[in-house]
Each structure stands twice: as structure tokens, then as C-alpha cells.
C-alpha positions, -999 to +999 in steps of 0.1 A: -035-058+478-021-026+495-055-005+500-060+020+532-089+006+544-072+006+583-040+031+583-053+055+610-042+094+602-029+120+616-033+152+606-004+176+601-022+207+618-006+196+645+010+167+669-017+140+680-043+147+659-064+120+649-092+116+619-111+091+603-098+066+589-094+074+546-112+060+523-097+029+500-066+037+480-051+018+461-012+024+467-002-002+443-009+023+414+018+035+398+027+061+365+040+033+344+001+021+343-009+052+329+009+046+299+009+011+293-014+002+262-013+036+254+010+032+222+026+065+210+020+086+244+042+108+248+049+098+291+045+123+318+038+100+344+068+081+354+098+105+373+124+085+348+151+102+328+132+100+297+151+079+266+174+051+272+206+054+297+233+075+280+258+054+260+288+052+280+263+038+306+248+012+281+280-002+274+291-010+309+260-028+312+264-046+279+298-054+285+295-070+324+270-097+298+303-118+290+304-123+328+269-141+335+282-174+337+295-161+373+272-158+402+274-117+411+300-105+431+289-069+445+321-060+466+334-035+439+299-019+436+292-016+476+330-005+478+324+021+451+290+036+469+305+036+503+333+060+487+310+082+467+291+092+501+323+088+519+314+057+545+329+025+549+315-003+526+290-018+562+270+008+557+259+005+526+238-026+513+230-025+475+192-038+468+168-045+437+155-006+435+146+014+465+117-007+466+132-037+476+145-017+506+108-008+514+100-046+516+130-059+534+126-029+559+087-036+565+100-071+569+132-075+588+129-048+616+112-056+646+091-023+650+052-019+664+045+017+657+054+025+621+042+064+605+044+070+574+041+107+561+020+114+531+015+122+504+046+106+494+060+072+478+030+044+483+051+017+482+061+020+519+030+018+532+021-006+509+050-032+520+044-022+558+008-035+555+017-062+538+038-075+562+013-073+590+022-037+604-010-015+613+002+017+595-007+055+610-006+084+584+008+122+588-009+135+560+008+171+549-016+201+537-018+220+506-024+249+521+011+245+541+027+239+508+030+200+520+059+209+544+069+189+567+057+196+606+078+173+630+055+185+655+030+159+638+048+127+640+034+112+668+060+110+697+059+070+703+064+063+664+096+039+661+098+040+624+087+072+605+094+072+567+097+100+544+103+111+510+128+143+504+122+157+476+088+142+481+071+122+454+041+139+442+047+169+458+082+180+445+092+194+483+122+193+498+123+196+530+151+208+550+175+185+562+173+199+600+136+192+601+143+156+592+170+152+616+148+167+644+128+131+639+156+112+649+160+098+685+168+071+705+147+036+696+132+052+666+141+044+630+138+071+606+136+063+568+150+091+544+134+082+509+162+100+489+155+085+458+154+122+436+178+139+457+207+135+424+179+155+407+188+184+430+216+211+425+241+202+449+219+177+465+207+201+490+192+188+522+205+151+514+215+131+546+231+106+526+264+097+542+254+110+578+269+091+603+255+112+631+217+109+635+207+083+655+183+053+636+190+070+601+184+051+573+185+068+538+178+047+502+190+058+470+178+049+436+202+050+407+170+041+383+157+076+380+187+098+368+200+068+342+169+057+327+175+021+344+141+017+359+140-018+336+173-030+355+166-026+392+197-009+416+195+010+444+214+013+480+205+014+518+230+035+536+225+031+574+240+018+607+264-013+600+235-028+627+207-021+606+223-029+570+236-062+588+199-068+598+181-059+563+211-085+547+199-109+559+160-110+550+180-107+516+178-136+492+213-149+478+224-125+448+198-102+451+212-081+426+222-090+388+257-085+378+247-060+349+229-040+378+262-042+397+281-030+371+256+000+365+258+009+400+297+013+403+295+033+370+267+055+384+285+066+415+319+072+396+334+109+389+325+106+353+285+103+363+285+126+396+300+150+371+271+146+346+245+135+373+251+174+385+247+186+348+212+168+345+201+184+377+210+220+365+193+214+335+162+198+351+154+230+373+154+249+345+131+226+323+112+227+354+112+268+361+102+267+321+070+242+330+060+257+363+061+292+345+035+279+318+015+259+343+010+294+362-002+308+327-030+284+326-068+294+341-076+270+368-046+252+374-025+253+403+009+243+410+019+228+444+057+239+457+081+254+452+087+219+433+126+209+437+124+175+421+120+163+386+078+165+385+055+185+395+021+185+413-006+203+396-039+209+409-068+212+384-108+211+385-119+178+367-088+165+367-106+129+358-116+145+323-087+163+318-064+133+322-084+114+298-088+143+273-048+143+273-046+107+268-067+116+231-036+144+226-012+121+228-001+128+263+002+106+298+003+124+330-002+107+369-034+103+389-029+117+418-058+106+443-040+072+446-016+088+469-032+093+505-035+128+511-045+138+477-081+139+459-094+135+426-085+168+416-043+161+416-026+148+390+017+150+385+037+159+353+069+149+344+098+177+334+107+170+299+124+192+276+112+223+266+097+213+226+080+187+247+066+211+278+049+235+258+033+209+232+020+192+266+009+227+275-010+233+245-025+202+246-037+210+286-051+242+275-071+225+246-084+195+277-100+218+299-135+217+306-150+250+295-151+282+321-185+288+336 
């Protein structure tokens, strides 16, 4: 059922390090369950463009319906991501989300000694245990602002995975820290799934042909509101994409995902993709600003992606005390790393931010 009970951890106060095992988490949990029967919440858990896709968008994917007698064809859409990151179309494999990738990767590569580097993403782990792999955990500190110490990752790991901008922790790390994991018989798993959610993309790998082992997944659910419809790409070495393609079933992505995807990585939606993430870090500056104006609550960063982690005493309470104000925020102790006291809030608009702020003040248990 994906549950820690025997990742071993390493501790990222430096390289080699090791502590006691965790105790059970359960990385199947994930922010959609924190709204579901919870009619009329307004949803701060899930990291998904809030609303439907924006119209241009939901015609293409209404109009690629009159071809579903076909069987998919994703040549145009692999052509059209290879061009929008500027590599040839064998490097790129198109998947059912970014966490199909996580699956076929767990599945297809022949690796022994997988690290995964928390708090980040559970769904890598997750599919690494499940297909047999004995998992070991970097776990980043608060008190480092969760950034990432290569130093950590022990030395014999031949597949480290990690998130960037992280998911909870909103860090990005810098794109020279990641490539100092790369080396020779080691695959390295960049989890760029928010990076369109950063100005300029800042630190993204995506599209490097140069580090060795270098795997990088993209989600185009986040930005475009298509977390219902299931696209995302693998951008790696033609070896590696040529190896993940085949633990593939046939058609593994729908033609109205296909047709999303080649829209998505167009001019028309880089253009307004870089719009979105200007106007997310300020919703976000906006958020962290009243966060900071709130007794007892801390916010982990600085936060670069489209959430933020908050730290807050009781944080069990509060959640549910926001759940009776109409509001859904993110557990965050399910993510190795974190404790009870976590939880991670969705940027929204501003009307939005400081009703949910109102509402936090009102859910917190009284000073002493």
C-alpha cells in the first residue's frame, strides 16, 4: 500500500548519515482527498490551476473528440515537445501524468540502490517500493530551509530522484547543485513538474543534453487545470526513453491528451504559461506576506512554486477547524520528513488568500 515501514534514511546534516528507520507513512495520500466529500470547500490542497483549462485550451480538446474512432497517434505531440525544449523527438516520451513516469521508471530500469530525497513528491517512493526496490531517504531540514546538500546523497546511489521546485516545500534548488549529482552509472530524476510555475523557469534542466543519466519529467496538468485528463513527458537519453517505452502499454495516452499536449507547448501557451507564473509569485508574495502576519505560524522558503509550506502548532485542529470555514488545505506529515505540525496552501487569488487568512486566524487554538 506504499507505507515507510523499511526506507532506511539519511539525514541531510551530512553525507552517510544514517537513522532509524521512520515511522509508517502513508505516501499514497494525496490533496485531492482532502477535499473530496467536502462539498463547497473552497480547495487549497491540490497545486492545480484552480477553475477549468482556459477556453482556447478546452476547445482543442473538444475538438480532437471527432477523432476517437482512430487509435492515438502521438508523433505531432512528441514532435511538438521535442521543439519547445529544443531536442530531437527520441528524447522525449509523452506519458499518462508524471506519475506514470514514476511507475515505468521504478519498473523498467534495472537499478539496486535507489535515494529518494524528501520531503518531496510521495509517489516516487511509493512506485519504487512497489516494484520491489528497498528505498533509502535524504531527508532535507527545516532549519536549512529544506535545501538541497549533495553532500548527503550517498555516493553508491544509482538512481536519486528529486523534486525542483519541491513539492511541499516550494524550494528550488539551483540547477548546479542538481547537476553535481550526476555521474557515470547513476540515474538522476529531475521532478520538474512546477517549474512552468517559475518566472523564466529558473534552474530547469529540461532540454539538457549534457549531464550524464539525466532524466527530467514534466507535467502539463498543473498550469492548464488538466489534472482529470492525464499528459505529461520524460525528456532523457534516446537509451533511457527507448527503455521506459517499452514497459509502456500500447496507446498509453488518449488522443484528447495528445492534442492538449501539442497545444500546451505551443507559442500561444509558453506565452501565457509565463504570464500565469508572473502573476502566481505575486499571489504568492501577497500570501506569504499575510502568513508572516499571523502569531504562530511559520512559513518554510523562500517558496518559488505555486504552494506553500506553513508550519503551525496543532496543525491537526486547525485543519479541521478550516474544513468548518469552508476551507481545504494539505496534511503535511504524510510526506517523510515532515510532522504533524505541516500542512501546504495553495496560491489562489488574492479575494480568495485573505478570506483563507481570516478564516486561519479565526482556527487557531487560543495563545497560552
Amino acid at each position: 500500500m506504499g507505507t515507510s515501514t523499511d526506507a532506511e534514511v539519511e539525514v541531510g546534516a551530512g553525507p552517510g548519515i544514517l537513522a532509524e528507520v521512520e515511522a509508517e507513512v502513508d505516501l499514497r495520500h494525496h490533496g485531492d482527498a482532502e477535499v473530496r466529500g467536502g462539498g463547497g470547500l473552497v480547495d487549497l490542497a491540490v497545486n492545480v490551476r484552480a477553475g477549468t483549462p482556459p477556453a482556447w485550451l478546452k476547445q482543442c480538446v473538444a475538438e480532437s473528440l471527432d477523432g476517437l474512432a482512430a487509435y492515438p497517434d502521438g508523433r505531432a505531440a512528441r514532435a511538438a515537445v521535442a521543439a519547445r525544449h529544443g531536442v530531437p523527438p527520441e528524447r522525449v516520451l509523452l506519458t499518462a501524468g508524471a506519475a506514470e513516469a514514476f511507475v515505468l521508471l521504478a519498473r523498467a530500469l534495472r537499478v539496486r540502490r535507489p535515494v529518494v530525497v524528501h520531503p518531496q513528491f510521495t509517489e516516487p517512493e511509493a512506485a519504487l517500493r512497489d516494484a520491489g526496490h528497498r528505498v533509502r531517504r535524504v531527508l532535507l531540514r527545516a532549519e536549512d530551509g529544506f535545501r538541497l546538500d549533495p553532500g548527503a546523497v550517498p555516493a553508491d546511489a544509482d538512481l536519486v530522484v528529486v523534486g525542483n521546485p519541491t513539492n511541499p516545500t516550494s524550494v528550488l534548488h539551483p540547477a548546479a547543485d542538481l547537476v553535481g549529482l550526476a555521474r557515470p552509472g547513476r540515474i538522476l530524476v529531475v521532478d520538474e513538474a512546477f517549474m512552468d510555475a517559475v518566472p523564466g523557469e529558473r534552474e530547469a534542466l529540461a532540454g539538457r543534453d549534457d549531464v550524464p543519466g539525466l532524466v527530467v519529467l514534466r507535467s502539463l496538468t498543473k498550469t492548464w487545470g488538466l489534472a482529470g485528463l492525464r499528459i505529461g513527458y520524460v525528456l532523457a537519453a534516446p537509451e533511457i526513453v527507448a527503455e521506459l517505452a517499452r514497459a509502456q502499454p500500447l496507446w498509453p495516452v488518449s488522443s484528447p491528451a495528445l492534442a492538449a499536449a501539442e497545444a500546451c507547448v505551443g507559442p500561444r501557451a509558453l506565452a501565457e504559461a509565463g504570464h500565469v507564473a508572473h502573476r502566481v509569485a505575486a499571489e504568492r508574495g501577497h500570501l506569504v506576506a499575510g502568513l508572516g502576519e499571523v502569531p504562530g505560524v511559520t512559513v518554510a522558503g523562500p517558496a518559488e512554486g505555486p504552494f506553500v509550506l506553513v508550519r503551525v502548532e496543532g496543525a491537526q485542529g486547525v485543519r479541521e477547524r478550516l474544513r468548518e470555514r469552508g476551507f481545504a488545505v494539505r496534511r503535511g506529515d504524510t510526506f517523510p520528513g515532515l510532522g504533524p505540525e505541516w500542512i501546504r496552501v495553495a496560491v489562489r487569488d488574492r479575494p480568495t488568500t485573505d478570506a483563507f487568512l481570516t478564516a486561519l486566524r479565526a482556527s487557531l487554538p487560543p495563545a497560552p
